[in-house]
Phi, psi and omega in degrees: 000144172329198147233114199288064156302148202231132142228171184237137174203098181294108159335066270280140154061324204260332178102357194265143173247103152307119150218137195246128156264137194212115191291125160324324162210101185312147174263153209306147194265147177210126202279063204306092194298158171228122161234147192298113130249115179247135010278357187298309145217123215272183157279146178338313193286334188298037187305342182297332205239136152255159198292173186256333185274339160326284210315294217295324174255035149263349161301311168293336166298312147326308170291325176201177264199328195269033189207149202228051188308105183221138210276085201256095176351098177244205170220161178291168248032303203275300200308339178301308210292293150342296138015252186312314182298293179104056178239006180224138160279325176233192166190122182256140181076070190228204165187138181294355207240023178251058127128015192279339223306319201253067149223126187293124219190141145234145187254136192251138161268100180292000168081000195277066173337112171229199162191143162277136220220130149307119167235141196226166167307154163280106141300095215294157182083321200279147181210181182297349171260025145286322183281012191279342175203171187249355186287168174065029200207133171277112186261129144303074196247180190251132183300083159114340170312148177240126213242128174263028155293337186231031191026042163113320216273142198238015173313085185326356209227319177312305208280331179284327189277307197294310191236024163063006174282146181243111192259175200209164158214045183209131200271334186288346171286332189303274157008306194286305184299329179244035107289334195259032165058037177257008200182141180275328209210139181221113160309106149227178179305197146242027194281313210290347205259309200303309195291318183310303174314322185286306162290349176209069177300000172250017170262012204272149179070025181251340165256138172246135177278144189280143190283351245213125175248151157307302192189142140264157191212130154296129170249147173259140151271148180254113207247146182276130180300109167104355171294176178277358187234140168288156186281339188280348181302306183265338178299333194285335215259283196306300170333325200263353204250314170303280217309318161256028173086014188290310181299330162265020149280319206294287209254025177301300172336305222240041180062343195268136209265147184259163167248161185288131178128164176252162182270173197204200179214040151295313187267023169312133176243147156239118165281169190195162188282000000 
């Protein structure tokens, strides 16, 4: 809770005493990156659907009073740069190793499960050892993505030569594209598959999902060296939020696993240049 300053001031002549209350310090504003991951966060204009980082930081905002979480539009490309600049404080739902490793950062471990999942047209015949090799296949992928088939590397001119990939910056186009036989194979979560499906109930048993992930991933938050909130500070904020189950109402829906256990700032990492 803020903190409540009190002063007095007697009324002329009557003898009455005012007291006003007034807060001493309003709470700290702390600066949210949004860069488009859906489901996690949509575009701006996608007003119909809310994000999965909307839900988290009006909770975290719900829960207490000295900290002011707000959310400020970037793009994935950009947010390193923000970053740095100290125009974003945290960046949530991340992994230290899609391109942060020489920006200086502490990384929180949100216990949070996800996974990247191969996706194909439905076929007669096609089964899961369609996804057993990528050669000779067109991938549909996201425009800055870091993919781990392709050890990391999101150059765009590597990923069209190497691997027949076609980039983009819209996953429900990706999607589109390998129904409509324009792409063989599509990267998406399996956050984003859940959601997708959900929203376009006349594609359902027209995809097949790989059993088999490109990468799982802890997502993390990336606390800016020198933000307004301490990890321990925000790790206390987030813990209370497991402990009375909000986080698994946010994200239990969309497949993504809370992990067991309370979060702490034990697994806090700091990269340097």
């Amino acid at each position: 809770m803020g903190f409540i300053g009190h002063w007095l001031r007697q009324v002329g002549g009557t003898g009455m005493v005012l007291l006003i209350a007034a807060p001493l310090m309003a709470a700290q504003e702390v600066r949210v990156a949004a860069a488009y991951f859906p489901p996690y966060v949509f575009k701006a204009e996608q007003t119909q659907t809310v994000g999965l980082l909307d839900q988290l930081v009006v909770a975290l905002n719900q829960s207490q009073t000295d900290f002011k979480f707000v959310m400020v539009p970037t793009a994935p490309k950009r947010r390193y740069g923000n970053f740095q600049q100290q125009r974003i404080d945290l960046a949530f739902f991340e992994n230290p190793g899609w391109g942060w490793q020489a920006i200086e950062h502490v990384a929180l471990d949100m216990q949070l499960e996800d996974a990247e999942v191969f996706v194909a047209r439905t076929e007669p015949g096609r089964d899961q050892h369609y996804f057993d090799t990528l050669k000779d296949k067109r991938l549909a992928l996201y425009h800055g993505y870091h993919y781990a088939f392709a050890d990391f590397n999101a150059e765009p001119e590597y990923l069209r030569k190497t691997f027949n990939a076609t980039l983009t910056y819209s996953h429900d186009g990706n999607l589109l594209m390998v129904l409509r036989q324009r792409a063989d194979i599509a990267l998406v979560t399996r956050a984003y598959i859940g959601d997708f499906l959900e929203r376009n109930q006349q594609y359902a048993g027209q995809l097949l999902i790989s059993e088999r992930a490109d990468q799982r991933y802890r997502h993390h938050v990336l606390l800016r060296p020198g933000a307004p909130i301490k990890p321990e500070q925000f790790m206390a904020i987030y813990g209370a939020l497991r402990e009375n189950g909000q986080l698994e109402q946010i994200f239990s829906r969309y497949q993504i696993v809370v992990m067991p256990g309370a979060a702490n700032i034990s697994k806090a990492a700091v990269a340097t240049d």
